[in-house]
C-alpha positions as CSV (number, residue, x, y, z in Angstrom):
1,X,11.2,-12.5,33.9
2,X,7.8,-10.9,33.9
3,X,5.5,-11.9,31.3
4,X,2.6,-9.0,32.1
5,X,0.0,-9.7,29.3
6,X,0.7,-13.6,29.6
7,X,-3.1,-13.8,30.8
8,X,-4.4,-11.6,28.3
9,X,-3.6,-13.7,25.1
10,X,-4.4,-16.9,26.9
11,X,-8.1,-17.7,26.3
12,X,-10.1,-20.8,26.9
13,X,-7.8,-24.7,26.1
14,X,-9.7,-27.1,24.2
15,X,-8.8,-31.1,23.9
16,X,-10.0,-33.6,21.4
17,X,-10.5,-36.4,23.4
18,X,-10.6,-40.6,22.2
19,X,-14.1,-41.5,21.1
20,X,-15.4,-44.3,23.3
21,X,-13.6,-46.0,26.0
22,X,-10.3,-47.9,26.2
23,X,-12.3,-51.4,25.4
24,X,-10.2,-54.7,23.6
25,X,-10.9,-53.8,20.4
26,X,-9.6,-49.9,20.7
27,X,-5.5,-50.9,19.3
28,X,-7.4,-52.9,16.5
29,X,-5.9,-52.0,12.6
30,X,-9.7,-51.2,12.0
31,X,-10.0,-48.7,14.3
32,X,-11.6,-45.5,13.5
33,X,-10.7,-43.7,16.3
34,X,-9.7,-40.2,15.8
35,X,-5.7,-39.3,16.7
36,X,-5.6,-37.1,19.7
37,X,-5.1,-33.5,19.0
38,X,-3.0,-30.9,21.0
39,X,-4.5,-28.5,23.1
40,X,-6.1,-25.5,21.1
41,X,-4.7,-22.4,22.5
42,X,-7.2,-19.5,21.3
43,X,-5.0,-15.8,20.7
44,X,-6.7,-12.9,21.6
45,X,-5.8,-9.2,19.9
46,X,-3.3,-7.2,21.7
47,X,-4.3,-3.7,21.9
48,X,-0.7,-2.3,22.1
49,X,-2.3,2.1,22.4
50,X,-5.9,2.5,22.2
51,X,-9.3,3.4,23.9
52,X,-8.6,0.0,25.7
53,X,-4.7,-0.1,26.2
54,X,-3.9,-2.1,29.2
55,X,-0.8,0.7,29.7
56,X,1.3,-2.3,29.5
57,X,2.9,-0.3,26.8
58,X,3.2,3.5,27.1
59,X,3.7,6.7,24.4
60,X,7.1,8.4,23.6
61,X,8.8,10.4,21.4
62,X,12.7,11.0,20.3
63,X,13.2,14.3,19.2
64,X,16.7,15.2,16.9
65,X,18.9,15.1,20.2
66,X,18.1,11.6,20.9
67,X,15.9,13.1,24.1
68,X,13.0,10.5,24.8
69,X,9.8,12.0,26.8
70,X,6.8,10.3,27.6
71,X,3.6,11.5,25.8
72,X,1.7,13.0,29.0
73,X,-2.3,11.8,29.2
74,X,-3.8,15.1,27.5
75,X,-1.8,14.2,24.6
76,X,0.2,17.7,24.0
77,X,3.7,17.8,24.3
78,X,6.3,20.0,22.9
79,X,9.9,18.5,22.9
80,X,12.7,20.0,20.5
81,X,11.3,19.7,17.0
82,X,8.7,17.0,18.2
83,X,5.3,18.1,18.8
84,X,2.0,16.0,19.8
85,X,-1.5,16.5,20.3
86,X,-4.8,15.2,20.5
87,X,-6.6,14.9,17.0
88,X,-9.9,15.3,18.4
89,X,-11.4,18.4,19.2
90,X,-11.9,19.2,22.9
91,X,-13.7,21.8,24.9
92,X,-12.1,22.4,28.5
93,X,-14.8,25.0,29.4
94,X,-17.1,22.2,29.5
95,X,-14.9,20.0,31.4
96,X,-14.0,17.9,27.9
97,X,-10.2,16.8,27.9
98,X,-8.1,14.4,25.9
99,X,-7.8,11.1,26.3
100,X,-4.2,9.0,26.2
101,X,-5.4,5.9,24.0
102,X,-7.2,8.2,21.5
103,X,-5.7,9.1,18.2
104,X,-2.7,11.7,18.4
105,X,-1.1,14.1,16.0
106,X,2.8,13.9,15.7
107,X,4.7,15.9,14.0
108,X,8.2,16.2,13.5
109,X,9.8,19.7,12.0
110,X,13.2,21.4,12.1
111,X,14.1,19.3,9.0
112,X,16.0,16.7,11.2
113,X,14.8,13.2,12.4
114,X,12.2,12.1,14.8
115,X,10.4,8.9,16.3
116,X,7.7,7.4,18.2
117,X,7.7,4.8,20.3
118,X,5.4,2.1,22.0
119,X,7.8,0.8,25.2
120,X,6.8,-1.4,27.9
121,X,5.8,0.7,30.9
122,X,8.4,-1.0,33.2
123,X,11.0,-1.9,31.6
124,X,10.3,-5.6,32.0
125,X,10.1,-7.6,29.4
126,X,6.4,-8.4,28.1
127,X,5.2,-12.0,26.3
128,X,3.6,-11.6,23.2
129,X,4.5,-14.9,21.6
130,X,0.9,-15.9,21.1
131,X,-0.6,-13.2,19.5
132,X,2.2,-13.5,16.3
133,X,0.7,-16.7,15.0
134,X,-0.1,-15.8,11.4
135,X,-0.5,-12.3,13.0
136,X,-0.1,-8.3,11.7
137,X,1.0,-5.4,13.4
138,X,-2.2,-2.9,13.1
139,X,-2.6,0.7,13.4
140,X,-4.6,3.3,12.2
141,X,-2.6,6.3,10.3
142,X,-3.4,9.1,8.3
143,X,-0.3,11.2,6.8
144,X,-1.3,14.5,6.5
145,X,2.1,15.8,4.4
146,X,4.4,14.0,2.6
147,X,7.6,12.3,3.6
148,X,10.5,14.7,2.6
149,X,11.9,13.8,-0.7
150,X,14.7,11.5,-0.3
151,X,13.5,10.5,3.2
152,X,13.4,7.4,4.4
153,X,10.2,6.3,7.3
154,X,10.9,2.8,9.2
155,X,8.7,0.4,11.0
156,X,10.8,-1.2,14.0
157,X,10.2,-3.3,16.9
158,X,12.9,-4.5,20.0
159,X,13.3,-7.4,21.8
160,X,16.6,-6.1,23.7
161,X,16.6,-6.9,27.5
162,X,16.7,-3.3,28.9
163,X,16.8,-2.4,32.9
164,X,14.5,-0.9,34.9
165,X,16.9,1.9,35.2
166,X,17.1,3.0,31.8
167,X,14.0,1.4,30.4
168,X,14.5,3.2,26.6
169,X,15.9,0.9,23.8
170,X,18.3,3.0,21.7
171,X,15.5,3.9,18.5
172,X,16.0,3.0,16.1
173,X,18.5,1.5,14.3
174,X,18.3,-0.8,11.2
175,X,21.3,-2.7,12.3
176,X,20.6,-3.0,15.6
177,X,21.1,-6.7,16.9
178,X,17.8,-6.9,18.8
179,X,15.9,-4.6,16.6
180,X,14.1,-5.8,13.1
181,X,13.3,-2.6,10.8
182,X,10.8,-2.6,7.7
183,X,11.4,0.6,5.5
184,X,7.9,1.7,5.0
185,X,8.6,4.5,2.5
186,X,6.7,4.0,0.0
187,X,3.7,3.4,2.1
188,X,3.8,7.1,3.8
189,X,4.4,8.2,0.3
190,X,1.1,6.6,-1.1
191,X,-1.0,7.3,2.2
192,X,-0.1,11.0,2.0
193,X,-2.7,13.5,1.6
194,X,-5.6,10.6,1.9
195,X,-8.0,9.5,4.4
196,X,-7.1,7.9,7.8
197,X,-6.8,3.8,7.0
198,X,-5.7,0.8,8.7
199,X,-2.3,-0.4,7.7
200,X,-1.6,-3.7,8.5
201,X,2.4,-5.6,8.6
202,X,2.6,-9.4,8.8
203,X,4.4,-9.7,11.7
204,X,6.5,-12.5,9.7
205,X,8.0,-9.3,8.4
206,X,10.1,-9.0,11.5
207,X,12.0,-12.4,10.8
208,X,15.2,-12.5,8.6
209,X,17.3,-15.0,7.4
210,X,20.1,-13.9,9.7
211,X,17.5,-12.9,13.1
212,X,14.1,-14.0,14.0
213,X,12.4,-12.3,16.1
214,X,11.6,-13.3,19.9
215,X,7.9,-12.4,20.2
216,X,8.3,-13.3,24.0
217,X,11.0,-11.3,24.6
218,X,9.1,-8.0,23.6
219,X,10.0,-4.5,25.0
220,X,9.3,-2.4,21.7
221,X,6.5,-3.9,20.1
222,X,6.1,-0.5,18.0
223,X,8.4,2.2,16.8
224,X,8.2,4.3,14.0
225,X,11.1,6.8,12.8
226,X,11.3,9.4,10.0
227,X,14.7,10.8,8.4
228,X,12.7,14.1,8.2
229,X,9.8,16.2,8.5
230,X,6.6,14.3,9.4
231,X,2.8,15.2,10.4
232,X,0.8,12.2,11.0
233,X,-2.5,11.2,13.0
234,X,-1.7,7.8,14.8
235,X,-4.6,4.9,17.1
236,X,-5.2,1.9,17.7
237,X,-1.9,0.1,17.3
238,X,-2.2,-3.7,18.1
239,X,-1.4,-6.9,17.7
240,X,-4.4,-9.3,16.0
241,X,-3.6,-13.2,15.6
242,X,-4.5,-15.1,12.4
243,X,-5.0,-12.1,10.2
244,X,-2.4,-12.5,7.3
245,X,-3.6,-12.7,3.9
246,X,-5.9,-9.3,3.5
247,X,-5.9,-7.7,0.6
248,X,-4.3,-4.5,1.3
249,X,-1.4,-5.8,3.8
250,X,1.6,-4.4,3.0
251,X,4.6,-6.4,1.2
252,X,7.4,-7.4,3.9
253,X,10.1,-6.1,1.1
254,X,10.3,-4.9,-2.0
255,X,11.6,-7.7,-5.0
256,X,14.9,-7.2,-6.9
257,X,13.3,-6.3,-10.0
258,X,11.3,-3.3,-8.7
259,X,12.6,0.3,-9.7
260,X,11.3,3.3,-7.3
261,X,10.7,5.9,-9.6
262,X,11.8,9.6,-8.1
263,X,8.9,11.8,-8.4
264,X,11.5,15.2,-9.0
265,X,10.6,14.7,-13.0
266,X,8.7,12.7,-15.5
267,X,9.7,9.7,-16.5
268,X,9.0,8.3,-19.9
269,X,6.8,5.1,-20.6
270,X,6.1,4.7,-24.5
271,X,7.1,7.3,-27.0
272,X,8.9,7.2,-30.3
273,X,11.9,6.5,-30.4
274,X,15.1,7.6,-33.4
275,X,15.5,4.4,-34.1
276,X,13.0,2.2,-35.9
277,X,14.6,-1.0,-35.9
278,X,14.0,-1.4,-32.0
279,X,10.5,-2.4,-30.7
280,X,9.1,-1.1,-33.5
281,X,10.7,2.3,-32.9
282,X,9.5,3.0,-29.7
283,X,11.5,3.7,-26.3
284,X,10.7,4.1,-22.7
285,X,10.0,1.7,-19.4
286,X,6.5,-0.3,-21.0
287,X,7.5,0.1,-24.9
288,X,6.6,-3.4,-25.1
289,X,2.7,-3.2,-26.3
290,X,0.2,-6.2,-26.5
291,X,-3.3,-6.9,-26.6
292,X,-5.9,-9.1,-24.8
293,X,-9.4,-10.2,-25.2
294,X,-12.0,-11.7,-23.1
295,X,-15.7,-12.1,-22.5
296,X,-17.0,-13.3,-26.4
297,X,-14.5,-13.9,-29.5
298,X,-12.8,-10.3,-30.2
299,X,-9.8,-9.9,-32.4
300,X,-7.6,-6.3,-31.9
301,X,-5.1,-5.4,-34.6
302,X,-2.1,-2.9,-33.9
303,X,-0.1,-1.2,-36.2
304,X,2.9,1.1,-36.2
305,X,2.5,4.1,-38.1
306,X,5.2,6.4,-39.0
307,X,3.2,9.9,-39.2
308,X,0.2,11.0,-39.6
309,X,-0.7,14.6,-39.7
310,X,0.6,15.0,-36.3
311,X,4.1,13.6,-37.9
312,X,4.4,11.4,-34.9
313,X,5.0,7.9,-35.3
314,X,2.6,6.1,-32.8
315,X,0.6,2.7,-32.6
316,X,-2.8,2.1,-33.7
317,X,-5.4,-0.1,-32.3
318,X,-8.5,-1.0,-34.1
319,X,-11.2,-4.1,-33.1
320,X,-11.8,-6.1,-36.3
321,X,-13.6,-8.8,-34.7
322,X,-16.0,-8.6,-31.6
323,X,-19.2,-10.8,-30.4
324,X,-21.9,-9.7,-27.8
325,X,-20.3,-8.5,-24.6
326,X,-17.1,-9.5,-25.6
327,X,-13.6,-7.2,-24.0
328,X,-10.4,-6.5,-24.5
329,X,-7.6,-3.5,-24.7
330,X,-4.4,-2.5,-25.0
331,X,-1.5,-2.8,-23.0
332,X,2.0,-1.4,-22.6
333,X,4.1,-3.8,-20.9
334,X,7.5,-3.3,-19.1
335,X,9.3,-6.8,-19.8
336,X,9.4,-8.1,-16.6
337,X,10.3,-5.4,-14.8
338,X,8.3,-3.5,-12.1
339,X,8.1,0.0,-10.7
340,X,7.3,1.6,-7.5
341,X,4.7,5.0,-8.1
342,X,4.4,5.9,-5.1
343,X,6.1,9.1,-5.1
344,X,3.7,10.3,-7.6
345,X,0.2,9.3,-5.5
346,X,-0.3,13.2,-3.7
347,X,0.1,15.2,-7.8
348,X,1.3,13.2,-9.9
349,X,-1.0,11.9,-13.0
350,X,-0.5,9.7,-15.8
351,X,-0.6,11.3,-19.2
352,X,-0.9,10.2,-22.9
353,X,-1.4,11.7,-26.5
354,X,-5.0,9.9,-28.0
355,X,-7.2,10.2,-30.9
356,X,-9.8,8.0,-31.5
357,X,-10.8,7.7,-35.2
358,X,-14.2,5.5,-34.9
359,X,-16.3,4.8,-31.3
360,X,-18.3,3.1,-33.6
361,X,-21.1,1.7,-32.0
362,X,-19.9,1.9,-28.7
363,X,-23.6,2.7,-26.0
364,X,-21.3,5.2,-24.0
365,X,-18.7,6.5,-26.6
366,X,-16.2,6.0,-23.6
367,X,-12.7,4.7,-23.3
368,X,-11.4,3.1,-19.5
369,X,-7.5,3.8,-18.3
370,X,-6.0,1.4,-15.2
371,X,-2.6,-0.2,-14.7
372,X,-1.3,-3.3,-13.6
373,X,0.5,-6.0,-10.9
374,X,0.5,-9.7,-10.5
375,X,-2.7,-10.6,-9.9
376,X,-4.7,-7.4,-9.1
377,X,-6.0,-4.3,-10.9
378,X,-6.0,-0.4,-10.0
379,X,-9.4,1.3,-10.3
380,X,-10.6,1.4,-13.8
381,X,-11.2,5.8,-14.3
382,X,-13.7,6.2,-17.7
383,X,-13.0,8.8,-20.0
384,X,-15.1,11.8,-20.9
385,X,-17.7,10.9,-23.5
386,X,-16.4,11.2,-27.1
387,X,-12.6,12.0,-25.3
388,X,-9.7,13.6,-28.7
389,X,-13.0,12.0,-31.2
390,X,-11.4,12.4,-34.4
391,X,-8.2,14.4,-33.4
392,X,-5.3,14.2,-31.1
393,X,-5.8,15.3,-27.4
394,X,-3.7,14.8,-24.2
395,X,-5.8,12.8,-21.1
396,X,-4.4,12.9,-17.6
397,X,-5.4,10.2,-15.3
398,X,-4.6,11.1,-12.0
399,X,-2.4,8.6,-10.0
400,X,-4.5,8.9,-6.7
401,X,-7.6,8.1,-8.3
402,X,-6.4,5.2,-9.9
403,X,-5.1,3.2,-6.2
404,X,-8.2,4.8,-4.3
405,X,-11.2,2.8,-3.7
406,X,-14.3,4.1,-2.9
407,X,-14.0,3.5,1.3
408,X,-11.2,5.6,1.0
409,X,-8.9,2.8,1.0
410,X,-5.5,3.4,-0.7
411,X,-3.8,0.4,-2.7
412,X,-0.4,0.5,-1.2
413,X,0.3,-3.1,-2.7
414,X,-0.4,-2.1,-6.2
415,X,1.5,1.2,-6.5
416,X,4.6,0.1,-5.4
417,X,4.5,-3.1,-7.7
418,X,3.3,-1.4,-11.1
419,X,4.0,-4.1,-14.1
420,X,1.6,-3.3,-16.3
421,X,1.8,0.8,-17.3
422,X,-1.1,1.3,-19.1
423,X,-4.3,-0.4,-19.9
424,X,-6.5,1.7,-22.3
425,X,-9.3,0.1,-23.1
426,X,-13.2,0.7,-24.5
427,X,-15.3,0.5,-21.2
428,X,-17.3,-2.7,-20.7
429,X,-20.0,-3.5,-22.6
430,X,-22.8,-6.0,-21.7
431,X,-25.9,-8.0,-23.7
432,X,-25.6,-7.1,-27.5
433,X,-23.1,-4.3,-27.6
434,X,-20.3,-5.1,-29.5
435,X,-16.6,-3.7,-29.7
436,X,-16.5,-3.7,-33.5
437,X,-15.2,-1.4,-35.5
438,X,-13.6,0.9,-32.6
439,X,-10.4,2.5,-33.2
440,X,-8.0,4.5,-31.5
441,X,-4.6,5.9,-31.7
442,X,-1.6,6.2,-28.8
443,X,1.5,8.0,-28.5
444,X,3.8,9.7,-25.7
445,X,2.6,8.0,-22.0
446,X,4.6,9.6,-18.9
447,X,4.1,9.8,-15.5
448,X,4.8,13.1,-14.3
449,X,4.9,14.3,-10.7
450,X,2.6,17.6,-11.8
451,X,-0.6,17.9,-14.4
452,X,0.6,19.3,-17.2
453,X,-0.8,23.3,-18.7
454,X,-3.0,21.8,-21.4
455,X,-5.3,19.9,-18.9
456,X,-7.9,22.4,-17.7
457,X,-11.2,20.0,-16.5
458,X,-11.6,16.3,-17.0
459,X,-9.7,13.4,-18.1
460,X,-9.8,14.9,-21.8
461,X,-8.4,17.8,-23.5
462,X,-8.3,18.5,-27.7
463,X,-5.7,20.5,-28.9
């Protein structure tokens, strides 16, 4: 067996030795001698295809056919409907060429399926055991078009003792006995179209119930496969030890009680319903509304009301009670149940009827739209100034801007775990400002896959 990187995850052993020497009194019941400790074995990152690969892994693709060919060291292959090149520019004149380690375009057409692959050079068998302890998969990725709808993109890695002879692991295949496969789907769906990121996958991922993963066994430490048509930018794939826990990681699997909504047509969130005798005569996904307050005593009051001169039954919101500085807001809650947006992160929008009958004294005369998980927030987009004052208009949020931060970062997490649908809310106020006396009116929420023809500028738009 030949463990090739065994040296490279090793570093320096420490050992926590007995304080003093062995003297009578050392077995005494008073002792305060600390217990000895096991050797500390430090775990270095892996780089698995980068500027500093040790080529202990190398680059390859499987176009439709199932043919495998090795990504050559400029970077530019064609193979069947698989396609690679460097992403940065080069000049040959000037004696400039690509580099293998640096990031490469890969895109897969034809409409048929495709992968890449990081396999061990030799065919041997490759150690990586040390480098898994609370450790993620890394690499950086920027999806320039969307996964075809209705295609699926997985995450795999093999541990399947292969010759020397025929060195290629069969990619891949989520029931494959030595393989572990993570469907990443949603992921490609919410990277697409955004900047290039770092996407990081607990390496627990790759343990099951039925098959944990043999880390020292490694021959595929990285494979990625598409259903479909693909066009990504791909570096710096590694392993790095102890790095579990960041905030944008993404989720191993998705929970029973998450619903991926299709992004082929809107779906409805809170509207009226025919039928006033059920949640207050509302229907859709988050028809369940409440309030919250925070930040100083404030009071909220909602009401049902059956028309107006829109003739739309809808719910009204007004602040009765609100100190200094105090918050709160409205939101539409699913019951329990979540939903995976992802689809709709490249168009798709969130849209609502408003009218706000008072700002009252609000300093910026502005309203504040987010959503919703367990624990965590999307960005909170403000409204135009004086947004449908005094009649109804339609705002569009857009979904992207909501799970973007401001580095460019895109909250995979958070889409694909949407709980709360809508949080409308006045934006924060701080010192004396109060919330008192502001009102506003809601009706018809959907997410649709497409702004709608009413929208022409902003997050505001009166009939």
């Amino acid at each position: 067996m030949n463990k090739t990187v065994k040296s490279i995850l090793l570093g320096s052993l420490s050992l926590s030795m007995l304080a003093g020497c062995n003297s009578d009194d050392s077995s005494s019941q008073d002792s305060t001698d600390p217990a000895p400790q096991p050797p500390e074995v430090v775990a270095e990152e892996v780089v698995i295809y980068g500027p500093e690969t040790t080529r202990d892994f190398h680059m390859r693709v499987t176009n439709r056919n199932n043919f495998t060919f090795d990504i050559p060291e400029d970077l530019a292959l064609q193979a069947g409907n698989m396609t690679t090149q460097p992403v940065l520019t080069v000049d040959p004149t000037n004696g400039e060429q690509a580099l293998y380690g640096n990031p490469v375009n890969i895109k897969i057409a034809g409409n048929n399926k495709g992968s890449v692959m990081m396999t061990s050079t030799t065919g041997h068998i490759i150690d990586l055991s040390e480098s898994t302890v609370d450790g993620t998969l890394q690499f950086d990725l920027k999806v320039n078009s969307k996964p075809a709808k209705g295609s699926r993109v997985f995450l795999t890695m093999s541990h399947e003792n292969l010759s020397v002879v025929n060195p290629l692991p069969p990619i891949p295949s989520p029931t494959g006995i030595s393989e572990q496969t993570i469907d990443i789907t949603g992921a490609f769906n919410a990277f697409s179209g955004g900047e290039k990121q770092t996407v990081r996958v607990p390496l627990a991922c790759f343990n099951t119930e039925e098959h944990e993963f043999d880390f020292s066994q490694t021959i595929m430490p990285f494979g990625l496969h598409s259903e479909n048509n693909l066009d990504i930018d791909l570096s710096n794939i590694r392993f790095v030890p102890n790095s579990t826990g960041h905030r944008y990681e993404l989720q191993c699997e998705q929970s029973d009680n998450v619903r991926t909504l299709s992004s082929e047509s809107a779906h409805n969130m809170f509207t009226r319903s025919n039928n006033a005798d059920i949640d207050d005569g509302f229907t859709g996904w988050a028809r369940k509304y409440k309030t919250w307050n925070g930040g100083g005593t404030t009071k909220i009051r909602t009401e049902v009301v059956n028309k107006d001169n829109n003739n739309t039954r809808h719910l009204l919101v007004t602040f009765i009670e609100s100190q200094p500085a105090g918050r709160g807001g409205l939101l539409l809650d699913p019951n329990n149940s979540h939903m995976d947006w992802s689809e709709f992160v490249e168009n798709g929008v969130l849209r609502f009827q408003l009218r706000v009958d008072d700002y009252a004294l609000h300093p910026t005369r502005q309203l504040q739209v987010s959503f919703e998980t367990e624990g965590h927030n999307s960005n909170k987009i403000q409204l135009d100034e004086n947004c449908s004052d005094g009649g109804w208009g339609w705002v569009e949020v857009p979904v992207k801007e909501l799970i973007t931060r401001a580095d460019g970062t895109v909250d995979t997490t958070i889409i694909q775990n949407v709980k709360n649908a809508l949080h409308l809310a006045p934006a924060d106020i701080r010192g004396q400002d109060t919330l008192q006396g502001i009102a506003y009116r809601l009706i018809n929420v959907t997410l649709q896959p497409a702004p709608g023809n009413e929208i022409t500028e902003g997050y505001c738009q009166r009939n």
